[in-house]
Each structure stands twice: as structure tokens, then as C-alpha cells.
C-alpha positions as CSV (number, residue, x, y, z in Angstrom):
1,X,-14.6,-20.8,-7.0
2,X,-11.3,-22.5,-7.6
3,X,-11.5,-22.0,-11.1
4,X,-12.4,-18.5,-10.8
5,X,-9.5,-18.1,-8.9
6,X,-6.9,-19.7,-11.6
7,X,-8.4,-18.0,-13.9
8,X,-7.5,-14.5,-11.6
9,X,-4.0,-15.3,-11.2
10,X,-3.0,-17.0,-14.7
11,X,-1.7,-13.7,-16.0
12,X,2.0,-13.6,-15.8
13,X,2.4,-11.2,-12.6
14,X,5.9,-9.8,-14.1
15,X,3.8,-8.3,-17.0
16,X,1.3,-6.7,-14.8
17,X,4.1,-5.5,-12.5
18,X,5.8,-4.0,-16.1
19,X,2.9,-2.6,-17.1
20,X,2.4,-0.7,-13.4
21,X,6.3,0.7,-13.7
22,X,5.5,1.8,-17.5
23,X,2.3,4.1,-16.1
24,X,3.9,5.1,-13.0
25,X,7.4,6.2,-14.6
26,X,5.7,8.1,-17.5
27,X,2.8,9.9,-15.6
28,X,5.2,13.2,-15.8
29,X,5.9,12.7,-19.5
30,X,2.4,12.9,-20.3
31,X,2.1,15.6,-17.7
32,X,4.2,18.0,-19.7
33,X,3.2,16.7,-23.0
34,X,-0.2,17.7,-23.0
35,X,-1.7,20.8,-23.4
36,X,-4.5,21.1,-20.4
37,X,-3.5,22.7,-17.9
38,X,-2.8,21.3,-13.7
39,X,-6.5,22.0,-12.6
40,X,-7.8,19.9,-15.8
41,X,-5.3,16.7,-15.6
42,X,-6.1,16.5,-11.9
43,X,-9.6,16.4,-12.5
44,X,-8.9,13.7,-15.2
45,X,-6.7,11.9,-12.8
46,X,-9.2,11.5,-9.9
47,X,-12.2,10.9,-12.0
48,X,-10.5,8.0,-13.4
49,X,-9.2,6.4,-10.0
50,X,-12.8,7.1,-8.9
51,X,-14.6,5.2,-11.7
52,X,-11.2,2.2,-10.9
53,X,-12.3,2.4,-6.7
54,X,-16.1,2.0,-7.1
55,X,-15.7,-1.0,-9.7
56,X,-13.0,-2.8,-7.7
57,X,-14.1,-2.2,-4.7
58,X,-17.7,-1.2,-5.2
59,X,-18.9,-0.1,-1.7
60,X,-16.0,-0.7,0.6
61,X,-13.9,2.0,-1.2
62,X,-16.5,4.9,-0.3
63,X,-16.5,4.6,3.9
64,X,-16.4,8.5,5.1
65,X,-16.0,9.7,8.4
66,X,-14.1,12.6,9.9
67,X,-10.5,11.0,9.0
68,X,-11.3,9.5,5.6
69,X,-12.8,13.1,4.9
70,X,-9.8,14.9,6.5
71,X,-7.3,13.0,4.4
72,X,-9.1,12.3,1.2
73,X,-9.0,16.5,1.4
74,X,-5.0,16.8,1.9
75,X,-4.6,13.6,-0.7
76,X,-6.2,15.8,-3.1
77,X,-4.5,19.0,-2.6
78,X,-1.0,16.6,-3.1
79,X,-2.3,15.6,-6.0
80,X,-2.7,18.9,-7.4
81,X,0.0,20.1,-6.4
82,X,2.0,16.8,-7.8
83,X,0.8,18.1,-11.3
84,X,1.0,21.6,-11.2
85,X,4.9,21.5,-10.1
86,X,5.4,19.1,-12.8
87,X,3.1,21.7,-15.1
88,X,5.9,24.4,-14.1
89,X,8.7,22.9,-13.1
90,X,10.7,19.5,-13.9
91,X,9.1,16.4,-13.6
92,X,12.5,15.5,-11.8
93,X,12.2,18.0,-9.2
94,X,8.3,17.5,-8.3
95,X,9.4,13.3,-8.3
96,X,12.3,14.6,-5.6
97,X,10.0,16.8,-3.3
98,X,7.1,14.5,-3.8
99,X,9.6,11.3,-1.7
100,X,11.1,13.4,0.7
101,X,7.9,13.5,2.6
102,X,9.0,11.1,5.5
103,X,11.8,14.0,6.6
104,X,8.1,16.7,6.6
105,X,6.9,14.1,8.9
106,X,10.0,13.8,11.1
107,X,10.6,17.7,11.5
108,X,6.8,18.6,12.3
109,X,6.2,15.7,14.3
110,X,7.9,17.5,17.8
111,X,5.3,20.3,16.6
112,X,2.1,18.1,16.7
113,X,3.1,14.9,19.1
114,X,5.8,16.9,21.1
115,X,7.8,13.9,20.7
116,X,11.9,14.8,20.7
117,X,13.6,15.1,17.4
118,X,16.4,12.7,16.7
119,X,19.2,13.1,14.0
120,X,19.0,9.0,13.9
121,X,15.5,9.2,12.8
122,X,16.1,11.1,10.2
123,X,18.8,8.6,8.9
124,X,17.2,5.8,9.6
125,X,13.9,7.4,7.5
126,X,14.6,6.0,4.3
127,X,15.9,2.3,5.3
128,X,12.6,1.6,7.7
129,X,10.3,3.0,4.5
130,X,12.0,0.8,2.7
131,X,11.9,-2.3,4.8
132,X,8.2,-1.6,5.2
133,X,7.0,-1.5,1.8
134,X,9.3,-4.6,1.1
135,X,7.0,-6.3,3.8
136,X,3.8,-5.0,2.3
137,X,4.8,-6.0,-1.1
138,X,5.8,-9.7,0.4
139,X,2.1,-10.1,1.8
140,X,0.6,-8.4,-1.5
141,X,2.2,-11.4,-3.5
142,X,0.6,-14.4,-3.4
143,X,2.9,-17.4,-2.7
144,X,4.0,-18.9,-5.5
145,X,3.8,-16.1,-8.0
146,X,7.3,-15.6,-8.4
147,X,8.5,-19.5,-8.3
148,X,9.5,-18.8,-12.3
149,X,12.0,-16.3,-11.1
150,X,13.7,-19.1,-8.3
151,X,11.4,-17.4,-5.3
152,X,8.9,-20.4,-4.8
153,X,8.3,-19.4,-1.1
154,X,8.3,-15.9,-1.8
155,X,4.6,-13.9,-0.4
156,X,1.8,-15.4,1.5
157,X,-0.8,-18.0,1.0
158,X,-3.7,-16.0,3.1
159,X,-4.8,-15.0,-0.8
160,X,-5.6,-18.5,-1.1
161,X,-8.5,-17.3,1.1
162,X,-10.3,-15.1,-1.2
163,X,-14.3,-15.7,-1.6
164,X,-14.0,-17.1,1.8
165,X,-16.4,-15.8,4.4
166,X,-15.0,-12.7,6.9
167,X,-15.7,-15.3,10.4
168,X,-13.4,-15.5,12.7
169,X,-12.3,-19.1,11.7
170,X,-11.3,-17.6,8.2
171,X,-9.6,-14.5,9.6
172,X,-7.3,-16.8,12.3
173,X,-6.2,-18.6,8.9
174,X,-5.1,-14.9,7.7
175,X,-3.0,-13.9,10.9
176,X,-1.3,-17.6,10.8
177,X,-0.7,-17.6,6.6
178,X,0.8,-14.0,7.3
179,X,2.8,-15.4,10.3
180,X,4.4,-17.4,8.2
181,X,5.3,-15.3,5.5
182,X,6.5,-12.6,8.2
183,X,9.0,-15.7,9.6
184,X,10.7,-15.7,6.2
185,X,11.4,-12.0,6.4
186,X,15.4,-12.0,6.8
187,X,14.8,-7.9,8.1
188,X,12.7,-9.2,10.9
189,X,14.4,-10.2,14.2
190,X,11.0,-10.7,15.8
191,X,7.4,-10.9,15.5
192,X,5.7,-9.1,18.5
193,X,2.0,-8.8,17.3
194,X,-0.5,-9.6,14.5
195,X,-4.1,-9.2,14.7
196,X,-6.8,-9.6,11.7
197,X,-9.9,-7.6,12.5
198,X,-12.7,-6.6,10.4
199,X,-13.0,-3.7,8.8
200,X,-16.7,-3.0,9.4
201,X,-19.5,-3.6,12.0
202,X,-21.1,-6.1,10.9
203,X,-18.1,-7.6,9.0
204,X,-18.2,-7.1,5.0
205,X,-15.6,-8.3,2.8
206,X,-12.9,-6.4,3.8
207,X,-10.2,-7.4,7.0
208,X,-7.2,-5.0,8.1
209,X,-3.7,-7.0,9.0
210,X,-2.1,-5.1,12.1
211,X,1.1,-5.7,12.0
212,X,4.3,-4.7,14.9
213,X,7.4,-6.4,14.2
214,X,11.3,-5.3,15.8
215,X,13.6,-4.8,12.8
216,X,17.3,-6.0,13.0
217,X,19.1,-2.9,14.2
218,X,16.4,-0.7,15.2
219,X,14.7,-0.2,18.7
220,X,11.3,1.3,17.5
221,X,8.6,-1.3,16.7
222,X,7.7,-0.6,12.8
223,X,3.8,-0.6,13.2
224,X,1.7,-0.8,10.2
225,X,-1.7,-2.0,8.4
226,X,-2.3,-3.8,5.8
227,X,-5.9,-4.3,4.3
228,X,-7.0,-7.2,2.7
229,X,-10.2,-8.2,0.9
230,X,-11.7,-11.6,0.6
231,X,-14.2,-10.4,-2.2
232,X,-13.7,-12.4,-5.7
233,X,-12.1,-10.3,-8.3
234,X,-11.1,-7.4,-5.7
């Protein structure tokens, strides 16, 4: 299993983070470049990511119930409309409206929760996005990854886990490995909760990482999940 495992995570991670920025930054490029229209490219785009979910994650990526089929509807109708505003417009301007969805969220959530709109929310939108995917991207990376770059305590060792069993001795291993890594988070003034649960009943490969920590200059707990799976090769 060990060797399975080196074998995994002997590619240089800066390359496969290069390669990621190359697709990402040139998906409006070839947007514009091609000749099939919005409806077609979309099509192309989701059958692909499709074919990618059911061979990496082969059955845990297909769970539907009324949320997964609520959202997987909306996700697709952002899609589209991701490429057909690129189709017609700048790729520049779809990019712009496509990250100012955090501000949609703050001026229609008095609407839905009936919760009070704050101008400090809306200030404070982009910094707490930020500070959350820098935490997500810290317990993505496994520790160690990024020692050639001076960061050798950089990420978590909970991927040291993977083709472990989902029991509950395995999953307390996770929550203290991610602890840790949480500790070394200079954005972080405190830790309040961290729970490891399954993702299924009974449990499969799959676990989800609840995470509520208090940021340094913010009241409002940042709340978030982060799944992880203990399947080899996932």
C-alpha cells in the first residue's frame, strides 16, 4: 500500500498545480476560438467532467437526493451561462460576473434567511473567501509536498491515511492530523470545532471534515466542509 502511495505522490505537485492554472486560465480562449456554439461546448464540458467523476470517484460521485438534484440543476444552468457570455461577450467580463457571486449571496440573503444586511459583510466578502480557500488548499496538500519550495510543515498528514478503513479509530486520526495543520494557520485566532463524520450510512470511503474556526478580526465563525476520501487513487 505504501508503495502505491509513493508511487501517487512522486509527481512533482508544482507541475500538476501549472498544468491546472494553464486549463483553467485558457478555458475562455478556447471558448472563443472555436466554432460550436454555447449549447454544444457545454455539453462537451459536462460530459467530460462526467466521464473524470465516475472514474475517480466511481460511485461516491453519483449520490442524488433533493439537494444534490436542486444544485446539480443551478450548477448547470451557471455553466451555460459561463459559456454563452463568454460566446457573446468578453471572456473578461463573464471571468468578472462569474467572481462577484459572494456580493448575489450577501444582497439576497435578507430576502431568503431574513437575516439584516450589513455594509461590513460586504467588505469583508472577499477577505473571508479568501481565507477560506487558503484553508481548504492547506488541508488539500499533503504535508510535505511543498518542503522543495522552504514550506516543509506546510498541509496535513491526514492524507497519510488514504487506503485506511472509514472506522472511527481512523477518522479520530483525521480530525487530530487536521487539528494540527489548523494550529499552524497564522489567520486562525481559534479553533472552536472539528468533527469527521462519514459520508454514508453504512460508511463507504468517503468522510466530510466540519470545520468552525474564529478568524483574527472577524466576529462570525467561518463554517465550512471539507470532504475527504480514503479510497486509493481517489
Amino acid at each position: 500500500m505504501k508503495d502505491r502511495l509513493n508511487l501517487a505522490s512522486s509527481g512533482s505537485p508544482l507541475l500538476l498545480v501549472l498544468f491546472a492554472a494553464i486549463l483553467w486560465s485558457t478555458g475562455g480562449l478556447f471558448i472563443k476560438a472555436t466554432t460550436l456554439s454555447g449549447v454544444e461546448l457545454s455539453f462537451g464540458r459536462s460530459l467530460l467532467a462526467v466521464i473524470t467523476i465516475a472514474i475517480v470517484t466511481r460511485r461516491e460521485g453519483f449520490g442524488l437526493n433533493r439537494v444534490t438534484a436542486i444544485t446539480s440543476v443551478l450548477y448547470a444552468a451557471l455553466l451555460l451561462l459561463f459559456v454563452l457570455a463568454t460566446k457573446l461577450t468578453t471572456a473578461a467580463n463573464a471571468i468578472f460576473l462569474q467572481y462577484t457571486a459572494p456580493v448575489y449571496v450577501l444582497i439576497l440573503e435578507p430576502l431568503f434567511y431574513k437575516e439584516k444586511f450589513r455594509l461590513r459583510d460586504l467588505l469583508t466578502t472577499e477577505r473571508v473567501g479568501a481565507i477560506e480557500q487558503a484553508i481548504i488548499n492547506r488541508l488539500k496538500t499533503r504535508k510535505g509536498e511543498l518542503a522543495p519550495l522552504g514550506h516543509a510543515g506546510y498541509g496535513s498528514r491526514h492524507h497519510e491515511l488514504i487506503g485506511e478503513p472509514n472506522v472511527e479509530r481512523v477518522r479520530n486520526l483525521i480530525k487530530l492530523y487536521v487539528m494540527q495543520a489548523l494550529r499552524d494557520e497564522p489567520r486562525i485566532e481559534r479553533l472552536l470545532r472539528v468533527d469527521v463524520r462519514p459520508d454514508h450510512d453504512p460508511p463507504r470511503e468517503t468522510v466530510r471534515i466540519s470545520i468552525s474556526a474564529r478568524l483574527i478580526g472577524e466576529q462570525t465563525p467561518l463554517n465550512l466542509v471539507v470532504p475527504f476520501s480514503l479510497e486509493l487513487g481517489a
